[in-house]
C-alpha positions as CSV (number, residue, x, y, z in Angstrom):
1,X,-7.0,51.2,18.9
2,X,-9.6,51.3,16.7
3,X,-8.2,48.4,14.5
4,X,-8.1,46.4,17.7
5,X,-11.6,46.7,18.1
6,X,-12.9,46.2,14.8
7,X,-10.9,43.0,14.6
8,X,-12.4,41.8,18.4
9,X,-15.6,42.5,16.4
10,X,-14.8,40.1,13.4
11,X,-13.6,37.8,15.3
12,X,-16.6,37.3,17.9
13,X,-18.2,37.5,15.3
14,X,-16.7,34.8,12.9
15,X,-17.1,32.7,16.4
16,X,-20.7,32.9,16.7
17,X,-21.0,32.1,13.7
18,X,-19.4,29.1,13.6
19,X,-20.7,27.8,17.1
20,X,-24.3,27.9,15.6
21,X,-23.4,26.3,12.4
22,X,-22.0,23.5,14.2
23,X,-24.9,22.9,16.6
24,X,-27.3,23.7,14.1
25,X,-29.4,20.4,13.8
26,X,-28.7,19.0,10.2
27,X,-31.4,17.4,7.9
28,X,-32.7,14.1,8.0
29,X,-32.6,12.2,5.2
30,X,-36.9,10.8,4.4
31,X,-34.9,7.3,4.2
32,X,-33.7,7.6,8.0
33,X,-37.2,9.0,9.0
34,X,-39.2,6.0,7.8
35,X,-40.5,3.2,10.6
36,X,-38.0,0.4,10.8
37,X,-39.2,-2.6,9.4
38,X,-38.5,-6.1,11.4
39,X,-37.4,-9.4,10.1
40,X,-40.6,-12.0,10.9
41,X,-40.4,-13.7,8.1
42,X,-39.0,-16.6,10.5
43,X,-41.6,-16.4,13.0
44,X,-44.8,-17.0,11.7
45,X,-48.2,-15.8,12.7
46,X,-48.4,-18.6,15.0
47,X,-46.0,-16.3,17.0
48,X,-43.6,-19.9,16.6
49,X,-40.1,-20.2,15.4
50,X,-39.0,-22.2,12.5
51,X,-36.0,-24.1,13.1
52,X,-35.6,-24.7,9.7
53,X,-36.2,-20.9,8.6
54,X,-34.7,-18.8,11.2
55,X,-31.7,-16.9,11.3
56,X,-28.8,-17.0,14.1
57,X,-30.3,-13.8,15.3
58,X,-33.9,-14.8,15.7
59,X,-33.2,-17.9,17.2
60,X,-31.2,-15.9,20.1
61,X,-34.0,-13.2,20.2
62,X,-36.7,-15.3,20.5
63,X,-35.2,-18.6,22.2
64,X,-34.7,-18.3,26.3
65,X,-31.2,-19.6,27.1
66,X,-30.4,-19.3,23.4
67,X,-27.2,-17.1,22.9
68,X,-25.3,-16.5,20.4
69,X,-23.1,-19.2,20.2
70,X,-26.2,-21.9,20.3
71,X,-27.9,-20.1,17.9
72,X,-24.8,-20.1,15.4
73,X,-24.3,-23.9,16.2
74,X,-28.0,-24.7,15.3
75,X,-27.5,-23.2,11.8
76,X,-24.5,-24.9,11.3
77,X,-26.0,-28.1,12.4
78,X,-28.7,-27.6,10.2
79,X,-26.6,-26.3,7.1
80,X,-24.5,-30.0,7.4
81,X,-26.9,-32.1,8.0
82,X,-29.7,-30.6,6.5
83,X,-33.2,-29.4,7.9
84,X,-34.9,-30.7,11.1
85,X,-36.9,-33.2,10.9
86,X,-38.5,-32.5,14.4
87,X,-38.0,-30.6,17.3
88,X,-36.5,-33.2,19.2
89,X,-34.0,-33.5,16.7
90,X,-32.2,-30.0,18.3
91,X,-31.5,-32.3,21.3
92,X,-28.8,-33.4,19.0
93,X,-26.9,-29.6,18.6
94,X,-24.0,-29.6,20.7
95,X,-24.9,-27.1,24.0
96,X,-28.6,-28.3,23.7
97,X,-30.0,-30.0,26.3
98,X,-33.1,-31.5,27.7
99,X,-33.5,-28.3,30.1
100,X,-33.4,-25.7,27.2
101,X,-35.5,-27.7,24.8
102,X,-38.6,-28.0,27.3
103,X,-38.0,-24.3,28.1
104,X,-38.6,-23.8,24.3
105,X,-40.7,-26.8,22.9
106,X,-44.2,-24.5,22.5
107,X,-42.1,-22.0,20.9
108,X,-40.9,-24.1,18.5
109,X,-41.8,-25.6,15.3
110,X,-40.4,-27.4,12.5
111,X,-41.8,-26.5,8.9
């Protein structure tokens, strides 16, 4: 009988112990706990995007009616034919029309 108990003790116990181990917050690294930094090296102070300097990402983010597959096919179009010229010259990406381009003309600059 009294085995029985001590080993209902040990084992509660054992439990606890384990329950609070495992929702015991864990440490955070000083790496995680430092301020993300964002990528504006594309956009300049202006608050404009460089066609020629953006990534496929910043064009989406910052570009309305920009997703991600006109953002990939305006850095492809720029990696084969090299950089813009002007900003009418995205009228020439395939998906870009007239529409988007007004939408996004004071946004956009060519560097």
């Amino acid at each position: 009988m009294r085995t029985g108990y001590f080993y209902s003790l040990v084992f509660a116990l054992l439990t606890s112990a384990s329950i609070a181990a495992i929702a015991a917050p864990t440490a955070v690294p000083e790496a995680a706990k430092a301020p993300l930094m964002l990528d504006v090296a594309a956009t300049a102070q202006t608050g404009k995007v460089d066609l020629n300097g953006a990534d496929a990402t910043t064009l989406q983010r910052e570009l309305a009616g920009i997703g991600e597959a006109k953002a990939k096919a305006i850095v492809a179009y720029r990696e084969s034919n090299g950089p813009f010229s002007s900003v009418d010259e995205l009228l020439e990406v395939k998906g870009i029309g007239k529409a988007i381009l007004d939408k996004n003309r004071e946004k956009l600059e060519v560097n």
